[in-house]
Structures are given as C-alpha cells and as structure tokens.
C-alpha positions in Angstrom: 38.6 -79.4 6.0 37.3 -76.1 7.3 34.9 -76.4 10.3 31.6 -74.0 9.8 32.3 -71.3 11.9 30.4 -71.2 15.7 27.7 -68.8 16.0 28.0 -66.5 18.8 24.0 -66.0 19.4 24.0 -62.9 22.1 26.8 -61.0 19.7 24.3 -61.2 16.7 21.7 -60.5 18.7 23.3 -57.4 20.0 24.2 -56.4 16.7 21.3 -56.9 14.8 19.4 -54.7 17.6 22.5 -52.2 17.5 21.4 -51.8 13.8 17.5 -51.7 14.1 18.0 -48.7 16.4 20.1 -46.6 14.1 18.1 -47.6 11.0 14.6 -47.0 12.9 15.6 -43.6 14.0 17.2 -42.6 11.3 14.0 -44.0 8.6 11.2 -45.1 10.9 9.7 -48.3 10.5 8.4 -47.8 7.1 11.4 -46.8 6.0 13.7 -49.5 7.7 13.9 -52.8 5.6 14.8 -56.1 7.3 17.6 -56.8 4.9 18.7 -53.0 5.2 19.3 -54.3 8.9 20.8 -57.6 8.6 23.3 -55.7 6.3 24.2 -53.5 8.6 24.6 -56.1 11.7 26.7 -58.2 8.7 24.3 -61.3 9.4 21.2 -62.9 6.6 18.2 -61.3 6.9 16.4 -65.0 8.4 17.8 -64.5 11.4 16.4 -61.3 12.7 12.9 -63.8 12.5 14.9 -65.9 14.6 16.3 -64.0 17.1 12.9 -61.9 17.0 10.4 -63.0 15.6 9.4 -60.7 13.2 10.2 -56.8 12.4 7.3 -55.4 14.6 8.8 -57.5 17.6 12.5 -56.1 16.7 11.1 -52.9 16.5 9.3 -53.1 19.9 12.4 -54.1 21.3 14.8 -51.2 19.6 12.8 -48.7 21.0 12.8 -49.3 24.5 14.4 -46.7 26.1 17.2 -48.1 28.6 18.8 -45.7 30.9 16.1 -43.0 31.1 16.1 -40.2 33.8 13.6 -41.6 35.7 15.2 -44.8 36.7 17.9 -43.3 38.0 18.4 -42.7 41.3 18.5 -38.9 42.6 16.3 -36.0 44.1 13.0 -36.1 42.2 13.2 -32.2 41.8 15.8 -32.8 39.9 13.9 -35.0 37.3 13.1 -32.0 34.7 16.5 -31.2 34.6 17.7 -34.7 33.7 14.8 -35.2 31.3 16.6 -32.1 29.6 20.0 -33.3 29.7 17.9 -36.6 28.1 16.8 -34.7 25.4 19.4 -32.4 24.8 22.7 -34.0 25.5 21.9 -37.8 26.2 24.3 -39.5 23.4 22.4 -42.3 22.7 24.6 -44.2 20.5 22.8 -47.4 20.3 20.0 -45.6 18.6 22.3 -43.4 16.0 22.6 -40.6 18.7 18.7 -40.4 18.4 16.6 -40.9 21.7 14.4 -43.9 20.9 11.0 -41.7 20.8 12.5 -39.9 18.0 12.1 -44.1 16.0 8.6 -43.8 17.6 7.6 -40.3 15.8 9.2 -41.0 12.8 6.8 -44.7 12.4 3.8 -42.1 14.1 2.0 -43.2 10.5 1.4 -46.9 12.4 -1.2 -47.5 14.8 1.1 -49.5 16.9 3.7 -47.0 16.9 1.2 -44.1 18.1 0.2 -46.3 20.7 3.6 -47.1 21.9 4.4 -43.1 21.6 1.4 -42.6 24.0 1.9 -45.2 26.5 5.6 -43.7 26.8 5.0 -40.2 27.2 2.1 -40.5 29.2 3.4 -43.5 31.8 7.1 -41.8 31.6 7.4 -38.0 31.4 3.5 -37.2 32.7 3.1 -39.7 35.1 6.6 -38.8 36.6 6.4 -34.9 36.4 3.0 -34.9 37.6 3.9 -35.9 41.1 6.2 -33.5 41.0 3.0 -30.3 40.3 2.0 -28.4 43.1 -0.7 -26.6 42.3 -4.4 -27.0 40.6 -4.4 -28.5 37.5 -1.7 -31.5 37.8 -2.0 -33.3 34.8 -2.4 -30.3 32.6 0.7 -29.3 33.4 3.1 -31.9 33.9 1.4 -32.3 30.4 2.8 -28.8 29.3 6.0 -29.4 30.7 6.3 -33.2 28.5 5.0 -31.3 25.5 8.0 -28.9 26.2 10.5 -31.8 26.2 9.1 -33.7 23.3 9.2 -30.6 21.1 12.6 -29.6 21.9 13.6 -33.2 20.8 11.4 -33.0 17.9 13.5 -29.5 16.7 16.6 -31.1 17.3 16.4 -33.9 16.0 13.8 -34.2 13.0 13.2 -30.0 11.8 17.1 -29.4 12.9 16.4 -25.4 14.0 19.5 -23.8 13.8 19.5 -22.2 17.5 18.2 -25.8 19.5 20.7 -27.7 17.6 23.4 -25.2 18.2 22.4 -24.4 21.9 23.9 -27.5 24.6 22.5 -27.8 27.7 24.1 -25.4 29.9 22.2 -22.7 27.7 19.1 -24.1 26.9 18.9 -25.4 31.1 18.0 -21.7 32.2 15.3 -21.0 30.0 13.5 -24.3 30.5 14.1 -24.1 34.4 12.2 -21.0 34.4 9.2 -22.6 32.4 9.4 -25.7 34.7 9.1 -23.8 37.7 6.1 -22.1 36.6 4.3 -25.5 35.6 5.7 -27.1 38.6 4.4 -24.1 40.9 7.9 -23.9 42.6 10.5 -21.2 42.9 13.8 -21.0 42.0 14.7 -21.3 44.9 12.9 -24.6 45.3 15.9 -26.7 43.6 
C-alpha cells in the first residue's frame, strides 16, 4: 500500500508565489489565471485559495518588492544610484527578471492595482529621494527624478527601446547622474 505523499506547505507556498510573480509580470493580473499559476507551481488550483486566500491576496503578496534600495544599508547619496542599478540591472528572478512595479503597471486597468502603484512610488522612491532635495521645490522634484526611474523601467521592460535595453548600467549611470544632480541641487562633486 502506497502512503499519500506528505505535503510540504512552505515549498508550495514558495512555489506557487514563485509562479504568480512571473505570470503577473509577464500578463498582469487580468491576464494571469489562477490555474495558469497552479500549473506552473505543479500544484491544483484550490490550493492557492488556501495558502492565500484568493488571487487579489496572492497578487498583493507577489508584488511586494523584497530587497529594494532603500532598505539597504549605505550612504543615502548613494540612493539614486542604487535605484538605477534597481531598475536597470536588478535580476529579479522571482518575478521573471521583471521588477515587481512592472506586475503593478501591467494590472494599472484595476483600481487596486493603481492604488498599490501610487502608494509604492510615492512612499518608496518620492518619499526617499525627497529628503535627499536641496533646494526649493522638494517634492516636485524628487517627483521628476521617480518619473525618471519609472520610465526607464517602463522602456525596458514593457516598449523594449532598442538603446535602454541594450545600454547596462555603467552607461546609462552617467547620464542619469547628471539629471539627478540637477533635481537633487548637488554637484558632482557632492557624491
């Protein structure tokens, strides 16, 4: 007689989530099924409603960015820079090599999804850059600098321009370094 083989909860858990992320940024929410998931994690569709609750809870969860620049410890004058390499060079391979706002615009059709976009970029890259402003005008343009970020994501990742998705880091860092200084009200020599 063959025992019924032992669940191993946090490894379906993990791979159910794995499998969210690259399905959410590669379709969106819309475009992500639940079964499309459990497929890919290997696992019945029922249990994602177990181990989540429902798809709008998974998806909540699959697009929470882990490892971001600004938890990690470092000279805060250095934050545009790593917020860069985030957007540029970050693999993020739990999320299909996509960074997890890329999910977020791609389900921007939701009302949930729009919020959770805002409350990201505004509590994440503004409210962290904008410390960083010296000058008049703070918000506006730690505001500027975000928009920067989010649009060099947004032409890597989703319109695919040839020279952004060609460029890495090291030559795409000089350019932005010069606009970041200017928003920042900071010379180069600053850094």
């Amino acid at each position: 007689m063959t025992l019924p083989r032992k669940r191993d909860r946090a490894a379906t858990r993990a791979a159910l989530l794995a499998a969210a992320r690259a399905r959410f940024a590669a379709s969106g929410f819309d475009g992500t099924s639940v079964r499309d998931i459990a497929a890919d994690a290997g696992v019945d569709p029922t249990l994602i409603f177990r181990y989540f609750g429902s798809k709008q809870e998974l998806f909540d969860e699959a697009v929470n960015a882990t490892g971001e620049p600004w938890t990690e410890d470092g000279d805060a004058d250095e934050l545009p820079a790593r917020l860069l390499r985030s957007a540029v060079a970050h693999d993020w391979p739990e999320s299909a090599g996509e960074h997890p706002l890329i999910a977020l615009l791609r389900s921007a059709n939701r009302e949930e999804s729009r919020d959770r976009l805002h409350e990201q970029v505004c509590e994440h890259y503004i409210g962290n850059l904008t410390g960083l402003v010296d000058g008049p005008d703070r918000e506006l343009r730690a505001e500027l600098l975000s928009a920067l970020l989010l649009g060099i994501s947004v032409s890597r990742s989703i319109v695919r321009t040839s020279a952004l998705v060609e460029a890495d880091t090291e030559t795409i860092e000089p350019y932005f370094e010069q606009v970041a200084d200017v928003l920042l009200g900071r010379s180069s020599g600053d850094r």
